[in-house]
Rosetta silent file (secondary structure, phi, psi, omega in degrees, C-alpha in Angstrom):
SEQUENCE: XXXXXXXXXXXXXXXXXXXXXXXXXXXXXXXXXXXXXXXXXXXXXXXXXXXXXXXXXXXXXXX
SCORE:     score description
SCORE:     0.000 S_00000001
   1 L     0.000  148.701 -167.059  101.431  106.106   90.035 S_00000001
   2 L  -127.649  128.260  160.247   98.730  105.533   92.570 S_00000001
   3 E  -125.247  179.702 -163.667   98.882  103.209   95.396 S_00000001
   4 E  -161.658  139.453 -157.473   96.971  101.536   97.542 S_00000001
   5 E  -114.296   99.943  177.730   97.516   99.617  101.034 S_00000001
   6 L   -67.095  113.367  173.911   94.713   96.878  101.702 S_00000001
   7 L   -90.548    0.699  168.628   94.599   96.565  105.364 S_00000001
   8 L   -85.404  -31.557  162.515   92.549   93.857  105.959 S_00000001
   9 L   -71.149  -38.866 -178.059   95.184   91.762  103.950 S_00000001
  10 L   -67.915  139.350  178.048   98.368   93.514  105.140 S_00000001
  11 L  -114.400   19.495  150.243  100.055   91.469  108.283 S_00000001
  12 L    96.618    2.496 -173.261  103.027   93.648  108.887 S_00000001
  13 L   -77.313  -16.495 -175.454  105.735   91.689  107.347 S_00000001
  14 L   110.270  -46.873 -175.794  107.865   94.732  106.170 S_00000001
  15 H   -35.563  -50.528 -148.177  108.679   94.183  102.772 S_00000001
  16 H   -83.827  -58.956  171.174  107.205   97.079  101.289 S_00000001
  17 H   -42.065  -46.856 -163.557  109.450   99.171  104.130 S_00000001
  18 H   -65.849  -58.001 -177.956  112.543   97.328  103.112 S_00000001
  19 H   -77.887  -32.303 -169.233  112.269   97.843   99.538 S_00000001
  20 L  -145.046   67.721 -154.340  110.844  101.644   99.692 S_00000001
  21 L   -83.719   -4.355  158.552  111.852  103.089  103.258 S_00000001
  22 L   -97.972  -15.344  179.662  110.897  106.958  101.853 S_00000001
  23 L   -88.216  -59.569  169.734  107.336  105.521  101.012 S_00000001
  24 E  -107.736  135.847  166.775  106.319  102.852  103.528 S_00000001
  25 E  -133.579  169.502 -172.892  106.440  102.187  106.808 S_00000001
  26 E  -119.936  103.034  172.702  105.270   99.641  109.255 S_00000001
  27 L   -54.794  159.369  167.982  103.483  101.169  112.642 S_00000001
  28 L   -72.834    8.943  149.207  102.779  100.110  115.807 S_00000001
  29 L  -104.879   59.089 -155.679   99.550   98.694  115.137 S_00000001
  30 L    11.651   36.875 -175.687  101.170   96.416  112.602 S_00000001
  31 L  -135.651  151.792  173.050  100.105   97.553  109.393 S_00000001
  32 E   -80.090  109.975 -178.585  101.721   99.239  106.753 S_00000001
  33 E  -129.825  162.955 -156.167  101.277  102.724  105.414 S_00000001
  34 E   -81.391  144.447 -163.311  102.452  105.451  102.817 S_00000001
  35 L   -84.058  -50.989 -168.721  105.050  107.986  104.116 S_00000001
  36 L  -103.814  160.874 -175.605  103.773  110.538  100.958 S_00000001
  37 L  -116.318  -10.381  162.923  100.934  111.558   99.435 S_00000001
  38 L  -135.196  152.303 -143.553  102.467  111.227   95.713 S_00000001
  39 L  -130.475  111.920 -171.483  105.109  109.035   94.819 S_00000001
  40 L   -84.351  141.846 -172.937  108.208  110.859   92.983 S_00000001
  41 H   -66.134  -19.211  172.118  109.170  109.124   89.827 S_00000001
  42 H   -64.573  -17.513 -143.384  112.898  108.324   91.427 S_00000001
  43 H  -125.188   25.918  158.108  111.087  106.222   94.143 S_00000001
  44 H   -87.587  -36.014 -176.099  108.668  103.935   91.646 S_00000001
  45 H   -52.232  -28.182  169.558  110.872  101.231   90.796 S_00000001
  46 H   -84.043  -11.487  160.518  111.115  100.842   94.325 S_00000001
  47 H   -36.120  -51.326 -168.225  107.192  100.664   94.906 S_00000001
  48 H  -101.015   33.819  149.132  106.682   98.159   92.291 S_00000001
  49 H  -110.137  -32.492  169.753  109.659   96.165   93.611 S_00000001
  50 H   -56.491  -40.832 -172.538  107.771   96.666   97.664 S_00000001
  51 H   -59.053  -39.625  165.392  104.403   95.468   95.686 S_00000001
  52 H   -72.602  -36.119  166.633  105.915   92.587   94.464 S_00000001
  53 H   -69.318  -14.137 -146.329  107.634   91.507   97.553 S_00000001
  54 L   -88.588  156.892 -151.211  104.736   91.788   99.957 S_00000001
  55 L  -110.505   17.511  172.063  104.005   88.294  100.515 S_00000001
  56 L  -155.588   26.584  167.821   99.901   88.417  100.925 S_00000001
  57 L    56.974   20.175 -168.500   99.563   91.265   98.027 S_00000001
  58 L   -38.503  -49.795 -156.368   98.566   94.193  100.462 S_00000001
  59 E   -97.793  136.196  151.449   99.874   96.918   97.826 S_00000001
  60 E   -76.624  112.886  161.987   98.051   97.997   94.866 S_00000001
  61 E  -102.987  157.593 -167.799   99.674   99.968   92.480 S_00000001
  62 L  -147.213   90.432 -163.614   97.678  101.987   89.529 S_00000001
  63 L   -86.929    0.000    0.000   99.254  104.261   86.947 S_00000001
């Protein structure tokens, strides 16, 4: 699985932390970005459950 953070769309709401809190995080210039550089197959459902919550469609996933 491949992901991808737009950052001109993401605003910082969090979801994506919330849902996958070994993957994403949200910095102090308010945008979100990946904790890893590959995403371990325990920790996809929660990706594509952060992808789904974010509320302006920031994350891309790709398998």
């Amino acid at each position: 699985m491949n992901v991808d953070i737009d950052r001109e769309l993401c605003q910082g709401h969090g979801q994506c932390g919330e849902s996958a809190p070994k993957i994403f995080e949200v910095r102090d210039d308010g945008l979100a970005y990946l904790l890893v550089d590959a995403i371990p197959a325990d920790q996809e459902p929660n990706v594509r459950d952060a992808a789904s919550r974010c509320p302006v469609d920031a994350i891309r996933l790709t398998d």
